[in-house]
VMD Tcl script that draws the C-alpha trace (Angstrom):
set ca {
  {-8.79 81.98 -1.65}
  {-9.62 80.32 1.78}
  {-10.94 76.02 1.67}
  {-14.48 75.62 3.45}
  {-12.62 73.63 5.88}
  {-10.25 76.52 7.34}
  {-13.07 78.41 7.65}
  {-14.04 78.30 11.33}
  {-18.43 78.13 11.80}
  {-18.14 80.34 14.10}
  {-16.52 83.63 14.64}
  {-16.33 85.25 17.72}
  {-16.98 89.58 17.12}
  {-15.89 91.41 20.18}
  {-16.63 95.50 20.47}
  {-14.47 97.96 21.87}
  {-14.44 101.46 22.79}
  {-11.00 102.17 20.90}
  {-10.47 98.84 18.37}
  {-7.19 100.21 17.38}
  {-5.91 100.32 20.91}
  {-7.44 96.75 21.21}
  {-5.84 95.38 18.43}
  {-1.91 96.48 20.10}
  {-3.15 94.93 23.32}
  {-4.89 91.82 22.12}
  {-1.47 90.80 20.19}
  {1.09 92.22 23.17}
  {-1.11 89.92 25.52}
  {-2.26 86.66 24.12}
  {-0.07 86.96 20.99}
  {-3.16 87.28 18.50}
  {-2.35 88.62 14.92}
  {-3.78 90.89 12.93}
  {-5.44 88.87 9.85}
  {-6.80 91.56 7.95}
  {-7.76 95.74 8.78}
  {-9.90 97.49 6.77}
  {-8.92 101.43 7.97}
  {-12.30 103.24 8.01}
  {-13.08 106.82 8.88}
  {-14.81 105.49 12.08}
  {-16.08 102.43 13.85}
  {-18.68 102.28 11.38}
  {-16.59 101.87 8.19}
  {-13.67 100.14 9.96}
  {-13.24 96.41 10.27}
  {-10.59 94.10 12.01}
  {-9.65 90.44 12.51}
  {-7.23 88.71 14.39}
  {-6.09 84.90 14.25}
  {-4.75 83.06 17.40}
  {-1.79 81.09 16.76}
  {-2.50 80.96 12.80}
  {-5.84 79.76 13.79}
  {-9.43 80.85 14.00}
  {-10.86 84.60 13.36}
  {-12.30 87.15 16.09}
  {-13.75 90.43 14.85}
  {-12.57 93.43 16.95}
  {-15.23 96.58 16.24}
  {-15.56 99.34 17.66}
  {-19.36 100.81 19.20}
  {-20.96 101.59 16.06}
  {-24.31 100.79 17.03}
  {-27.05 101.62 19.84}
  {-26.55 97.68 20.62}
  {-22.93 97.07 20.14}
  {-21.13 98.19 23.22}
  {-17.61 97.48 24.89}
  {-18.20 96.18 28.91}
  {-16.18 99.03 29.74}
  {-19.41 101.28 28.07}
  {-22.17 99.24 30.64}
  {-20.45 99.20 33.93}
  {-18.22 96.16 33.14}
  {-21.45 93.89 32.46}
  {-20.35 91.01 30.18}
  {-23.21 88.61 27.78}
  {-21.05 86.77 26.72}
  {-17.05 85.77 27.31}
  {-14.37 84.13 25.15}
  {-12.74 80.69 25.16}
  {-9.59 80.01 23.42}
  {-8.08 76.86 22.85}
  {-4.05 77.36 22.72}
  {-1.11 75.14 21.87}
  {1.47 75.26 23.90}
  {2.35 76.75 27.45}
  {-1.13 77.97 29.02}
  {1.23 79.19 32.44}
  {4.02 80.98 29.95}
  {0.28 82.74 28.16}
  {-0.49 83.47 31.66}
  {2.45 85.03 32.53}
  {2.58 87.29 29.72}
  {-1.37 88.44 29.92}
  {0.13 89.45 33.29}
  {2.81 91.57 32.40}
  {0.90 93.19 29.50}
  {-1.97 94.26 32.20}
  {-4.70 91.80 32.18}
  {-6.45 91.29 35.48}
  {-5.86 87.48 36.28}
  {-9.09 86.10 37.71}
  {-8.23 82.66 37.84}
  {-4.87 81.13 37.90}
  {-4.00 78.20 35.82}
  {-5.45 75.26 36.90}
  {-5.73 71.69 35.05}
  {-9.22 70.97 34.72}
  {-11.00 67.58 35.18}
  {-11.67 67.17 31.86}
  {-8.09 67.63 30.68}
  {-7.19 71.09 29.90}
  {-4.73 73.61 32.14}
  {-6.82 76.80 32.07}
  {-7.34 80.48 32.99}
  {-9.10 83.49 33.02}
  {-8.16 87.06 32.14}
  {-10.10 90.17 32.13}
  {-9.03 92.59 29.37}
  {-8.59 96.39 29.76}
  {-12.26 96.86 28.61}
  {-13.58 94.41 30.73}
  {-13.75 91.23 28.16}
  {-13.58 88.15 29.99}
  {-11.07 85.68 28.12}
  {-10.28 82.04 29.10}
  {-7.41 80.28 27.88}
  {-6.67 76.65 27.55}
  {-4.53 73.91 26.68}
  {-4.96 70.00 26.73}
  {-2.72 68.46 29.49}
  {-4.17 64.88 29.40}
  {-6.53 62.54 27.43}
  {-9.17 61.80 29.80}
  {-12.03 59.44 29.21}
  {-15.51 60.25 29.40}
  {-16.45 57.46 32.23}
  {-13.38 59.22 34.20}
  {-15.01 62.84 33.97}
  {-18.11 61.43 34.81}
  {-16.45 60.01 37.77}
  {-14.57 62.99 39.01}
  {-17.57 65.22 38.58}
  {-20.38 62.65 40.09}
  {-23.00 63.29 37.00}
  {-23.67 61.47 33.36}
  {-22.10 63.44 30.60}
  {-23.92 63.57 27.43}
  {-21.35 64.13 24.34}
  {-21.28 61.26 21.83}
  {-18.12 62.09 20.82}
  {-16.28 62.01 23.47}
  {-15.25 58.51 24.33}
}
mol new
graphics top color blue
foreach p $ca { graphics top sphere $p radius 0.5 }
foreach p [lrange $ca 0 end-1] q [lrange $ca 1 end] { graphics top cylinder $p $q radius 0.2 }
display resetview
């Protein structure tokens, strides 16, 4: 049985026209695993979910519902898009999203608040951004950098 604590809050649920043919993609391009399948007859009885570096859970579904539908089912129209927080090489990730197919739509780059990110579009259209911390960086110095008050009492 799972501890509260490795539970993650909040889980990301991403629909797909073909989940199956996600699932192969998902894990040849960012290196996601499969955490559990549950083989249905269809999208409705089927279930996925994949972990990212031993960490988190995403749901991959398929379009089993008037209101569940894949970007590449609505012209490519996203509500919503995915951040994932990597250890490790975020240009090496890159590099292999490339070669698997994902549309690059913006390059690694380190941020100003510390991370090296980037953006890839998946074959269905899902909009995925990567990152990995590069630097501590202070709160006052963000502020700086970005001329405006940051509000985040955590971050010192």
């Amino acid at each position: 049985m799972t501890s509260p604590e490795d539970v993650p809050t909040v889980t990301l649920a991403v629909t797909y026209r073909d989940p199956k043919a996600a699932l192969d993609w998902l894990a040849r391009a960012f290196g996601f695993e499969v955490s559990m399948a549950i083989e249905g007859d269809d999208a409705m009885t089927s279930h996925y979910e994949m972990s990212v570096q031993g960490r988190g859970r995403i749901v991959i579904g398929g379009e089993w519902a008037d209101w569940t539908r894949s970007p590449a089912g609505v012209g490519g129209a996203n509500t919503q898009s995915a951040s994932v927080l990597l250890t490790g090489d975020v240009d090496a990730h890159c590099a292999r999203a490339r070669d698997a197919g994902a549309r690059i739509v913006a390059e690694p780059e380190d941020q100003f608040y510390g991370d090296r990110t980037y953006r890839a579009v998946d074959p269905e259209g899902h909009v995925w951004t990567f990152a990995a911390p590069v630097r501590d960086v202070s709160r006052a110095e963000a502020e700086t950098v970005i001329g405006r008050r940051i509000d985040a009492p955590s971050w010192t």
